[in-house]
N, CA, C and O of each residue as an XYZ file, in Angstrom:
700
protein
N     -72.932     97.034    -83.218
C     -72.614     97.983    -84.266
C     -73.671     99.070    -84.418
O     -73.789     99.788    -85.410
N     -74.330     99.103    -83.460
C     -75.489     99.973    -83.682
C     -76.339     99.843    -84.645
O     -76.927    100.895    -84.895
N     -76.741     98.624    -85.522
C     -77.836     98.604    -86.532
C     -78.933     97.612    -85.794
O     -80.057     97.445    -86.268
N     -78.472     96.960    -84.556
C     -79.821     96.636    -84.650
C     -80.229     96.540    -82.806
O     -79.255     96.544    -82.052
N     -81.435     96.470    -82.265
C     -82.043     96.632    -81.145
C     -82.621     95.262    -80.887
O     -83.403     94.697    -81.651
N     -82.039     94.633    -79.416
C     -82.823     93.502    -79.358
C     -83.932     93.683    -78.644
O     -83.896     94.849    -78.249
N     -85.067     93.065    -78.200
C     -86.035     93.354    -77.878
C     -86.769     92.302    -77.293
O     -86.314     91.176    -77.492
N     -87.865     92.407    -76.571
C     -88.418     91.202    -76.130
C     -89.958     90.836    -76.550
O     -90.839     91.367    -75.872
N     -90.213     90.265    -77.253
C     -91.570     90.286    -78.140
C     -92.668     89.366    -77.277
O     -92.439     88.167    -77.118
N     -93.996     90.051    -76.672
C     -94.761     89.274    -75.819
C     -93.898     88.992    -74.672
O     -92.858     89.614    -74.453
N     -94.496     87.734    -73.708
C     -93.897     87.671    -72.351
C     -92.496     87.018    -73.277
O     -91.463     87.682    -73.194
N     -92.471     86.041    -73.938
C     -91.640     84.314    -74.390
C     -90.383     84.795    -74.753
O     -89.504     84.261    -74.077
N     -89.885     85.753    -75.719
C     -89.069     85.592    -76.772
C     -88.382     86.695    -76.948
O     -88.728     87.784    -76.490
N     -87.177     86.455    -77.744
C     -86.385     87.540    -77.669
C     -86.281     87.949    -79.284
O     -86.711     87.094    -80.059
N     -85.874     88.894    -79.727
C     -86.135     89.222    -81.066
C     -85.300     90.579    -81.305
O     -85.038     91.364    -80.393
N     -84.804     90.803    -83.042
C     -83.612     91.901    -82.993
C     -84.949     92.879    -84.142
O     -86.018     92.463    -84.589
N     -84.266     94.285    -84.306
C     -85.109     94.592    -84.955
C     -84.163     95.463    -85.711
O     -83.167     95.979    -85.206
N     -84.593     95.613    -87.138
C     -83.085     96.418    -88.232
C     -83.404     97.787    -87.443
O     -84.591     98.056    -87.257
N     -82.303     98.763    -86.918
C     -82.782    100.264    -87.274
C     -82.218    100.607    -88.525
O     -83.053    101.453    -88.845
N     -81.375    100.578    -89.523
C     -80.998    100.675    -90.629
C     -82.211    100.151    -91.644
O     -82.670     99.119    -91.152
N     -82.728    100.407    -92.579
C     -83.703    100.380    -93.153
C     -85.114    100.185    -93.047
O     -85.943    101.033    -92.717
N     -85.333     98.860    -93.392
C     -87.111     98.501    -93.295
C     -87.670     98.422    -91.810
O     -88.856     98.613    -91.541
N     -86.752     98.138    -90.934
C     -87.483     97.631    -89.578
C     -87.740     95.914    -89.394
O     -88.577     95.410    -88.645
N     -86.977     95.329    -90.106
C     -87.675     93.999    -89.915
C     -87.240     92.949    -88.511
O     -86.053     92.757    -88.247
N     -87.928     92.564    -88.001
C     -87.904     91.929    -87.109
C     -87.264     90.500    -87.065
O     -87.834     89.783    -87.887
N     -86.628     90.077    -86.630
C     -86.006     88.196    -86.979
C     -85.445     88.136    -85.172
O     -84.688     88.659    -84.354
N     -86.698     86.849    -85.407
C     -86.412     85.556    -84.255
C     -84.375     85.883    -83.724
O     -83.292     85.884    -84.308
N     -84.954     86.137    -82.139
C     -83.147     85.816    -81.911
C     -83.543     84.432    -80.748
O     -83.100     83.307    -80.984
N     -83.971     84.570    -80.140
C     -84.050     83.330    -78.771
C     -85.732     82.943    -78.980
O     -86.366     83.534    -78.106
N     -86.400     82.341    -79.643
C     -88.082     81.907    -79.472
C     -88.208     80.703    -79.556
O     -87.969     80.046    -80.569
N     -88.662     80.204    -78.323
C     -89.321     78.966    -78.231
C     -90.936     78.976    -77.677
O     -91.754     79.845    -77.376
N     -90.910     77.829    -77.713
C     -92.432     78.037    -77.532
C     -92.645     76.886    -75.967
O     -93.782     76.770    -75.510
N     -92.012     76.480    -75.604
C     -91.717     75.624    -74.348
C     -91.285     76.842    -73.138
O     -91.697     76.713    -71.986
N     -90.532     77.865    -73.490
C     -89.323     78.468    -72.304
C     -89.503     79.661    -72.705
O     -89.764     79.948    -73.873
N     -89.373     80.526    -71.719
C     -89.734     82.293    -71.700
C     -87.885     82.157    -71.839
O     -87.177     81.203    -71.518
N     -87.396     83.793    -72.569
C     -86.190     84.039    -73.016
C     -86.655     85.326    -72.705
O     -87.723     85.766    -73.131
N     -85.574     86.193    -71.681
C     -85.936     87.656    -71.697
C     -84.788     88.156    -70.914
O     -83.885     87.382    -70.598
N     -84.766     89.592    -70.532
C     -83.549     90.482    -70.139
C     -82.189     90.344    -71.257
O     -81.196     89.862    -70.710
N     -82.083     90.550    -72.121
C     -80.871     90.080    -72.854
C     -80.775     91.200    -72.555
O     -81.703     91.964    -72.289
N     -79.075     91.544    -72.570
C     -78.097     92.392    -72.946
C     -77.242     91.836    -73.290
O     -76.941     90.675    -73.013
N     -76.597     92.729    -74.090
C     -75.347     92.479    -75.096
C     -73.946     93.129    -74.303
O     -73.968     94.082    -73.525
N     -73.220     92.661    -74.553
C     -71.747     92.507    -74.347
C     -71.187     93.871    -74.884
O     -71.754     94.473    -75.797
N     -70.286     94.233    -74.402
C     -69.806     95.711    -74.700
C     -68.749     95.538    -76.294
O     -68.492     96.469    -77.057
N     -68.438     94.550    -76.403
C     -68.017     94.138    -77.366
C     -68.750     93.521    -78.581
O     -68.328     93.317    -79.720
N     -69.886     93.296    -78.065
C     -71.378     93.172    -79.191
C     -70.850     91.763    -79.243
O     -70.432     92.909    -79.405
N     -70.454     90.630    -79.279
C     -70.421     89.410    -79.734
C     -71.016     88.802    -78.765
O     -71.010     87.592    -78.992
N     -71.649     89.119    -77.560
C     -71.949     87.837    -76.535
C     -73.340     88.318    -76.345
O     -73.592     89.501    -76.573
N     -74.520     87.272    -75.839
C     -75.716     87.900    -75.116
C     -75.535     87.304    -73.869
O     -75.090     86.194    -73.578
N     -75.934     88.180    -73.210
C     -76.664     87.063    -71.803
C     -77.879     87.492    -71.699
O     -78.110     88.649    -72.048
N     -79.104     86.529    -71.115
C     -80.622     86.602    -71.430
C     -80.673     85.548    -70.078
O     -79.730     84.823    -69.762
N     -81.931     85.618    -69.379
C     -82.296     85.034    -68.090
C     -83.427     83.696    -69.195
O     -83.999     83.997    -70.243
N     -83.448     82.405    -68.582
C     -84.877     81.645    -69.355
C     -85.019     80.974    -68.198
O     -84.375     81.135    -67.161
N     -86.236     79.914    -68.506
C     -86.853     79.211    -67.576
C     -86.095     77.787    -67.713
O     -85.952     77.017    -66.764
N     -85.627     77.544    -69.034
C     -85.465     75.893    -69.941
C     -85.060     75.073    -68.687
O     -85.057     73.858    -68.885
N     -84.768     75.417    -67.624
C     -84.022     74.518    -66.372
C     -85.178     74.611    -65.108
O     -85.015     74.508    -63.892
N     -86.245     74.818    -65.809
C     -87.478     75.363    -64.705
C     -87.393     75.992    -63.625
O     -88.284     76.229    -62.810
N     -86.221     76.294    -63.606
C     -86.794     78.029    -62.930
C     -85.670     78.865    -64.181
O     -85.153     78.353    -65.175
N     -85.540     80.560    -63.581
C     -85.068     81.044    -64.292
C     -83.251     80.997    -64.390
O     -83.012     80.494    -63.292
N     -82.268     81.158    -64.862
C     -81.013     81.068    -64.669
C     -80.514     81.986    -65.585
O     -81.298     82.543    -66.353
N     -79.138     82.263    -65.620
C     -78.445     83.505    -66.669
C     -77.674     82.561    -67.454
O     -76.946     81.699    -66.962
N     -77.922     82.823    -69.125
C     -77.183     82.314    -69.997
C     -76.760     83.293    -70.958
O     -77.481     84.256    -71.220
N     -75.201     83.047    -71.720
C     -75.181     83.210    -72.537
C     -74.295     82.885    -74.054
O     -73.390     82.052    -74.086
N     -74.673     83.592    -75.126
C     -74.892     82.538    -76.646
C     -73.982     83.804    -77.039
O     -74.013     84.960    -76.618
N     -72.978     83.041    -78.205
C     -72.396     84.076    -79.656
C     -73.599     84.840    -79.880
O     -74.744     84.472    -79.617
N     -73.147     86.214    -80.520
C     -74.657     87.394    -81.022
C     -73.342     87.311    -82.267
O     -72.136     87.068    -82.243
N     -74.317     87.649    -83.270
C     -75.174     87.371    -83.351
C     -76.512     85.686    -83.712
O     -77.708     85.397    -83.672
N     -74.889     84.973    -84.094
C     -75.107     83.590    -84.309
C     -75.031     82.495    -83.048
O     -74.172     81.687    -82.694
N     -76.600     82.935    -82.450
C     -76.878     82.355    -81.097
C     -76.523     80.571    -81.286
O     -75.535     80.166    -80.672
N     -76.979     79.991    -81.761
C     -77.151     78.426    -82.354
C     -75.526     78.020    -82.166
O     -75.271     76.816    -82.138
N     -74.689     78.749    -82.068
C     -73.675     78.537    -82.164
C     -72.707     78.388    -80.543
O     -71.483     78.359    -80.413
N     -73.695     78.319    -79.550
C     -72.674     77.669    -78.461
C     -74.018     78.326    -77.529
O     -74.903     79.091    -77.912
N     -73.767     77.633    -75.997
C     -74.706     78.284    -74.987
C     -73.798     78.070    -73.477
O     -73.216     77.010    -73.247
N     -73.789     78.812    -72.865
C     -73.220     78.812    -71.226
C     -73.786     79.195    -70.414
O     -74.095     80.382    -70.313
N     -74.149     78.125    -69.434
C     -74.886     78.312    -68.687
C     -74.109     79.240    -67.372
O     -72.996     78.879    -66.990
N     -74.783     80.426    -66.745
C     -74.091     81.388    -65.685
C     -74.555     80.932    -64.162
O     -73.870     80.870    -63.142
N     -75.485     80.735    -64.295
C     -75.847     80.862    -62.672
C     -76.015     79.351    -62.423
O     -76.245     78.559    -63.337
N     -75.896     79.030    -61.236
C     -76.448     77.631    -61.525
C     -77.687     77.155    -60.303
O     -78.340     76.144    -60.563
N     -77.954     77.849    -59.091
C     -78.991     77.941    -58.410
C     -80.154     78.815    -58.825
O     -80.878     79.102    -57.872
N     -80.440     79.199    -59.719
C     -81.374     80.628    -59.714
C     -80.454     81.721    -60.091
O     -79.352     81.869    -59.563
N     -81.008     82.602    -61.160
C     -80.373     83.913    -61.400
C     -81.187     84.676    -62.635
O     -81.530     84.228    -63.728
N     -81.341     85.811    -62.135
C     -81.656     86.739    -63.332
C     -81.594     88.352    -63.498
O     -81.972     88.881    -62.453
N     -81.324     89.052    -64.238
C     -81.385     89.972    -64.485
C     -79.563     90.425    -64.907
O     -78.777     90.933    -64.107
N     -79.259     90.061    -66.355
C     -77.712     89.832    -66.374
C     -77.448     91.557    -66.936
O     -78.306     92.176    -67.566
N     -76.068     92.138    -66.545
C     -75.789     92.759    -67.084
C     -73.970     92.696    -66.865
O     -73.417     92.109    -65.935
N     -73.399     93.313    -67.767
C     -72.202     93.591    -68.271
C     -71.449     93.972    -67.485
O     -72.159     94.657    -66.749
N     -70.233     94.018    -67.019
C     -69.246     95.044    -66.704
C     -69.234     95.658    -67.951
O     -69.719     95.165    -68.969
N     -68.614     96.862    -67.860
C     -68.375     97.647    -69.028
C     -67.252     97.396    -69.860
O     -66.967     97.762    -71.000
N     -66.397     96.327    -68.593
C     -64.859     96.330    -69.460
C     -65.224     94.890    -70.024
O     -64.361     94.415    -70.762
N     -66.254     94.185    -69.824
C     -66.954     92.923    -70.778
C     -66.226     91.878    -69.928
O     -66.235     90.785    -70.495
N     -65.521     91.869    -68.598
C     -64.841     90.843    -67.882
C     -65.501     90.664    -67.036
O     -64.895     90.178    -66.081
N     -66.659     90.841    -66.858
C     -67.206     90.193    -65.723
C     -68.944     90.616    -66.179
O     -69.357     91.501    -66.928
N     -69.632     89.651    -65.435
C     -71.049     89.850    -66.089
C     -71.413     89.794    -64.471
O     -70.625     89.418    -63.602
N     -72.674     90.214    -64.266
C     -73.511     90.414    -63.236
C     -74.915     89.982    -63.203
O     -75.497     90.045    -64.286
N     -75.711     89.475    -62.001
C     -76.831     89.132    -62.080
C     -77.296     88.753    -60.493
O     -76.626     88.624    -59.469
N     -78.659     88.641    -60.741
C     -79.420     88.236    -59.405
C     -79.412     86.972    -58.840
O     -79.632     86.057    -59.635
N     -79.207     86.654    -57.618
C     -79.832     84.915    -57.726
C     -81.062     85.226    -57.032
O     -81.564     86.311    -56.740
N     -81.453     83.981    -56.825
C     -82.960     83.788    -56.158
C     -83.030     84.711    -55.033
O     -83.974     85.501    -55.078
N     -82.057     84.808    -53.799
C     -82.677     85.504    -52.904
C     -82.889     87.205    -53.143
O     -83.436     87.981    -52.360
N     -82.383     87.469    -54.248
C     -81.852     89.376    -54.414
C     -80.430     89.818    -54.610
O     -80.050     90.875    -55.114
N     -79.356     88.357    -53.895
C     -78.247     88.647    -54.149
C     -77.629     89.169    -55.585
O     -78.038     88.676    -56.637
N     -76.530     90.288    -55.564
C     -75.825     90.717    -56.577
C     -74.398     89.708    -56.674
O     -73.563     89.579    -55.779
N     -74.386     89.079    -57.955
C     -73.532     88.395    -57.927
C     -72.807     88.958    -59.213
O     -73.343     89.611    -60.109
N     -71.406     88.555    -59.122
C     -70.925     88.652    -60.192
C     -69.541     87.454    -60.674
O     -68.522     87.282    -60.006
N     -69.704     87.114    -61.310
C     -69.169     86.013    -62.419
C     -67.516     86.751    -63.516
O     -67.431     87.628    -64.375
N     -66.758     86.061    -63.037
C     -65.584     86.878    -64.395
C     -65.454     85.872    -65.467
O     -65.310     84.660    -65.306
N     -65.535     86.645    -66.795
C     -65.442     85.607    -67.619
C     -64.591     86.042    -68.534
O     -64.432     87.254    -68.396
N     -63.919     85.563    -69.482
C     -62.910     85.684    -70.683
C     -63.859     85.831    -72.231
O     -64.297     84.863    -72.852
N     -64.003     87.091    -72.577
C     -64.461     86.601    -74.367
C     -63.608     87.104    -75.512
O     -63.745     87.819    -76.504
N     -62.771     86.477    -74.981
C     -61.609     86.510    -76.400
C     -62.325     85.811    -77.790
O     -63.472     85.934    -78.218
N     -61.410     85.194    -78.202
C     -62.069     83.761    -79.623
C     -63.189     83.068    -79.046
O     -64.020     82.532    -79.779
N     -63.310     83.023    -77.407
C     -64.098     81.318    -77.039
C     -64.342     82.513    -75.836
O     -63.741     83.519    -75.459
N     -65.652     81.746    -75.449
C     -66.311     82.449    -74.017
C     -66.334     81.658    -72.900
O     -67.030     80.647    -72.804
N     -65.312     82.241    -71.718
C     -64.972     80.903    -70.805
C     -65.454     82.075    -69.736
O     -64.997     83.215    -69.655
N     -66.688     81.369    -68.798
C     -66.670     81.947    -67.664
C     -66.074     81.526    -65.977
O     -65.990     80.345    -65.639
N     -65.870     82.147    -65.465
C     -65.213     82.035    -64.143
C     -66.834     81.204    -63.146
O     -67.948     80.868    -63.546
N     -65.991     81.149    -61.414
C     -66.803     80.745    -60.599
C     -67.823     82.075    -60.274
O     -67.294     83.146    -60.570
N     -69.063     82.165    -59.768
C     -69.975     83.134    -59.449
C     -69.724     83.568    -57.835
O     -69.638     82.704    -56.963
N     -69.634     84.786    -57.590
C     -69.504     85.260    -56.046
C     -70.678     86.033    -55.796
O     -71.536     86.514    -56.538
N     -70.521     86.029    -54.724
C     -71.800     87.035    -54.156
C     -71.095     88.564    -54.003
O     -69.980     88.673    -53.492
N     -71.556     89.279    -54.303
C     -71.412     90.493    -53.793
C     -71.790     91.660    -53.056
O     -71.250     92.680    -52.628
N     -72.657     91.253    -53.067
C     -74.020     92.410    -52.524
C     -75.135     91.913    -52.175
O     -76.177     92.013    -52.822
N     -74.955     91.172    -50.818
C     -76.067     90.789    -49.809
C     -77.794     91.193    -49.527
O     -78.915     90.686    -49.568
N     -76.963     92.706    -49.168
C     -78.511     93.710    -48.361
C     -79.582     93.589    -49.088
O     -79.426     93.782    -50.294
N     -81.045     93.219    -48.563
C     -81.835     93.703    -49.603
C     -82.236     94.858    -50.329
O     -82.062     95.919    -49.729
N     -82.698     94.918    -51.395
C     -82.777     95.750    -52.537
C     -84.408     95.831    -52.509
O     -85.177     95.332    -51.687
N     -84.732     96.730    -53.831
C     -85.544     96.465    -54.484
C     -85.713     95.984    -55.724
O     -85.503     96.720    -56.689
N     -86.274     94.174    -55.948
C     -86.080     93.501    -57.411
C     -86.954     93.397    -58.258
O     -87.077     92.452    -59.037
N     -87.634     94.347    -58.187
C     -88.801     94.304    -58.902
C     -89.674     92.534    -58.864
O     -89.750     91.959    -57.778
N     -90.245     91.874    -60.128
C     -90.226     90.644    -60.589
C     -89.800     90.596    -61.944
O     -90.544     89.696    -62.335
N     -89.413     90.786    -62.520
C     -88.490     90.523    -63.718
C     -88.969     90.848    -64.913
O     -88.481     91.239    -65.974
N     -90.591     90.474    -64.302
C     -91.013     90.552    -65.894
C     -91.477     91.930    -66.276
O     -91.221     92.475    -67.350
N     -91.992     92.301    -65.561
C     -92.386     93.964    -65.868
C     -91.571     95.217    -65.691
O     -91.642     96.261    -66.338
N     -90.603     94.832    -64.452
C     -89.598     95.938    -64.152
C     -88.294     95.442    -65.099
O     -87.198     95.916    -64.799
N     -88.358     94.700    -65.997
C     -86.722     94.687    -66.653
C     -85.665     94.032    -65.093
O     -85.743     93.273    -64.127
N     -84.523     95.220    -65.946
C     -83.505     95.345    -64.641
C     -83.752     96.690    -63.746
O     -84.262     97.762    -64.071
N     -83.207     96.247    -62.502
C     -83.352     97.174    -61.265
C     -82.500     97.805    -60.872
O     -82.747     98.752    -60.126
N     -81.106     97.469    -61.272
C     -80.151     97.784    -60.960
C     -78.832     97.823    -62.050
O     -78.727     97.012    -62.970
N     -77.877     98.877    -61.788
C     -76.821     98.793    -63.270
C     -75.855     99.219    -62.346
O     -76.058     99.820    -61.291
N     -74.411     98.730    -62.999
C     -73.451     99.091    -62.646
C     -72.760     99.904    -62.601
O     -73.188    100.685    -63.451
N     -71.312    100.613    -61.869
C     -70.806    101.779    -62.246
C     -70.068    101.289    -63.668
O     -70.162    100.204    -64.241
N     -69.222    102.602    -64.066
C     -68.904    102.597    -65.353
C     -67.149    101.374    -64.884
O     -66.614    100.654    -65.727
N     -66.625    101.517    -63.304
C     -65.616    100.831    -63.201
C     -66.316     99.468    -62.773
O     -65.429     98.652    -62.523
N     -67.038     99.157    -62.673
C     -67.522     97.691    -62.327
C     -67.551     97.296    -60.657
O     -67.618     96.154    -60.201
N     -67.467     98.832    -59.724
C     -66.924     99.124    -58.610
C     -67.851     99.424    -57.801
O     -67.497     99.921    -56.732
N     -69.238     99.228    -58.041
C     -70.372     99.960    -57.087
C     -71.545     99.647    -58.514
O     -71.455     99.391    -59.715
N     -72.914     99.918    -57.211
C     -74.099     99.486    -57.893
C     -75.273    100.568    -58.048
O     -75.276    101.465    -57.205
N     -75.877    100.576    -58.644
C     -76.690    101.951    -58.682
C     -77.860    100.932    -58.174
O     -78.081    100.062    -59.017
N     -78.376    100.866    -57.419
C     -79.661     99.926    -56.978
C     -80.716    101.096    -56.081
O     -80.420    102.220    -55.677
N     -82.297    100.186    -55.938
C     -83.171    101.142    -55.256
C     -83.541    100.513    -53.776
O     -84.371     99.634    -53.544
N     -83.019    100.942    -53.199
C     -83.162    100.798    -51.701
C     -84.651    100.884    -50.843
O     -84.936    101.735    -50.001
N     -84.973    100.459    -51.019
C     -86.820     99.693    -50.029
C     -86.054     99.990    -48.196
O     -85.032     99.603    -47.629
N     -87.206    100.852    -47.820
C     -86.971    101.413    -46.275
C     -87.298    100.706    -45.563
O     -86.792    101.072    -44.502
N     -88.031     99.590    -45.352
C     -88.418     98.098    -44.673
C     -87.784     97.369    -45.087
O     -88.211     96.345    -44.554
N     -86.613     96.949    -46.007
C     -85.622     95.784    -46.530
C     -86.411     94.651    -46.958
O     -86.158     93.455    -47.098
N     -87.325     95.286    -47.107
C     -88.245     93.694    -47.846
C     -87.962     94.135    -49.541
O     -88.508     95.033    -50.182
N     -87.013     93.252    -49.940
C     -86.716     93.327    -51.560
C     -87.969     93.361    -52.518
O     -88.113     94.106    -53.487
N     -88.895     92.350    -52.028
C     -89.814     92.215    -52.683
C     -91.422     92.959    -52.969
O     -92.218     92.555    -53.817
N     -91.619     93.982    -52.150
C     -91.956     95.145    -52.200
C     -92.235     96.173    -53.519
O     -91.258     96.570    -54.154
N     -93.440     96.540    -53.863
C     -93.386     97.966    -54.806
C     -92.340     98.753    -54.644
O     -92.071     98.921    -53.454
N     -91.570     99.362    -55.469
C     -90.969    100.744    -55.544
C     -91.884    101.406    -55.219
O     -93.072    101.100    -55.128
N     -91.158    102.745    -54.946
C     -91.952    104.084    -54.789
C     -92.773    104.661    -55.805
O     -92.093    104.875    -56.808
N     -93.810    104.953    -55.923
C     -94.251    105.558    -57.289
C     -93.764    107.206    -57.232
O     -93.382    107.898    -56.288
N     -93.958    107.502    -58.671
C     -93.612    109.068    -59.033
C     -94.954    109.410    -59.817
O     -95.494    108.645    -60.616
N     -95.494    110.910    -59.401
C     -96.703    111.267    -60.196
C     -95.874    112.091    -60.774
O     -94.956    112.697    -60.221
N     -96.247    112.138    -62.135
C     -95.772    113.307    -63.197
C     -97.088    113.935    -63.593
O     -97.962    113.321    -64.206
N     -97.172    115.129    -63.227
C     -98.067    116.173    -63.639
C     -97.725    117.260    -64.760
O     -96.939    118.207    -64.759
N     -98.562    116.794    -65.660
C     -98.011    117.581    -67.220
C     -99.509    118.796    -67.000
O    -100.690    118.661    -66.682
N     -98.699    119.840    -67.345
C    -100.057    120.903    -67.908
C    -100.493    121.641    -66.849
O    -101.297    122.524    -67.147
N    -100.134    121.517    -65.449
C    -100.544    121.891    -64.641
C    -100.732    123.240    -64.062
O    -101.249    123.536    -62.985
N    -100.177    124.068    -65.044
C    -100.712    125.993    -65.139
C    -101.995    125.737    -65.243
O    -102.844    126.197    -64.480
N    -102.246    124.882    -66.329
C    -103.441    124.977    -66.891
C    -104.731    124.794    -66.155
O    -105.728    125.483    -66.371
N    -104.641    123.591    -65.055
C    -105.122    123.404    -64.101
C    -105.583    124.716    -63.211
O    -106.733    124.858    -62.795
N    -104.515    125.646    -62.984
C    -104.773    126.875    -61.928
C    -105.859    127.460    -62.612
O    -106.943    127.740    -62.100
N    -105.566    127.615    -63.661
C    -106.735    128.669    -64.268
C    -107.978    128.477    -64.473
O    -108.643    129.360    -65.013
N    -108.637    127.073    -64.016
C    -110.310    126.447    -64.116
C    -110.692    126.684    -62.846
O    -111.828    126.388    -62.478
């Protein structure tokens, strides 16, 4: 509904924050055992999916938004992270362990029933590590193609390219 921003507080936890008045912050996913991070929300605002460790490594889950406590589904089941949406909210997307793009169809009518997980998108990429780069990759607006960053040695795991941004730089000529 647009009043509030979820967010990820420190490495651990996930957390919403009001933009409508004071700003206050309230616990959405914090434990103190299991890192909770990448959430996105559902185009329909009732679902999250968020990547955690609770299965020791990371996997894609997701909970009712805003009343998480209220059910959990587990998405990936070898390794997976970095979830995002189709736009039409029928299918969710994410990484598994090797870089693969997978995507999952699921139903969120009354009840959130997800489908089997496919692979879709083999080639390597560039996946950042999760924790500092977010997500790496987003979908088209038809759920039909991937906007991803392509590494010229196919080693996924690799730096991106850096970009220098030079601010002020008239200013520079003239010393």
């Amino acid at each position: 509904d647009g009043n509030r921003l979820i967010l990820r507080e420190g490495a651990n936890d996930l957390v919403t924050i009001e933009l409508n008045g004071n700003g206050t912050v309230e616990p959405l996913l914090a434990s103190a055992a299991y890192t909770e991070r990448n959430a996105e929300l559902s185009p329909d605002g009732n679902w999250v999916a968020y990547e955690s460790d609770e299965s020791e490594q990371f996997e894609v889950y997701v909970r009712p938004f805003p009343n998480v406590d209220e059910g959990r589904w587990q998405i990936s089941t070898e390794g997976g992270n970095q979830p995002v949406w189709a736009r039409s909210g029928e299918e969710l997307f994410f990484r598994n362990l090797d870089g693969a793009l997978m995507g999952v169809p699921v139903e969120t009518g009354g009840t959130f029933t997800p489908g089997n997980a496919n692979v879709l998108v083999t080639e390597p990429y560039f996946t950042g590590d999760g924790v500092l780069w977010g997500r790496t990759y987003d979908a088209s607006p038809d759920g039909q193609r991937f906007l991803v960053i392509k590494n010229e040695n196919g080693d996924a795991g690799v730096d991106a390219p850096h970009i220098v941004l030079v601010q002020n730089w008239s200013e520079e000529l003239q010393n």
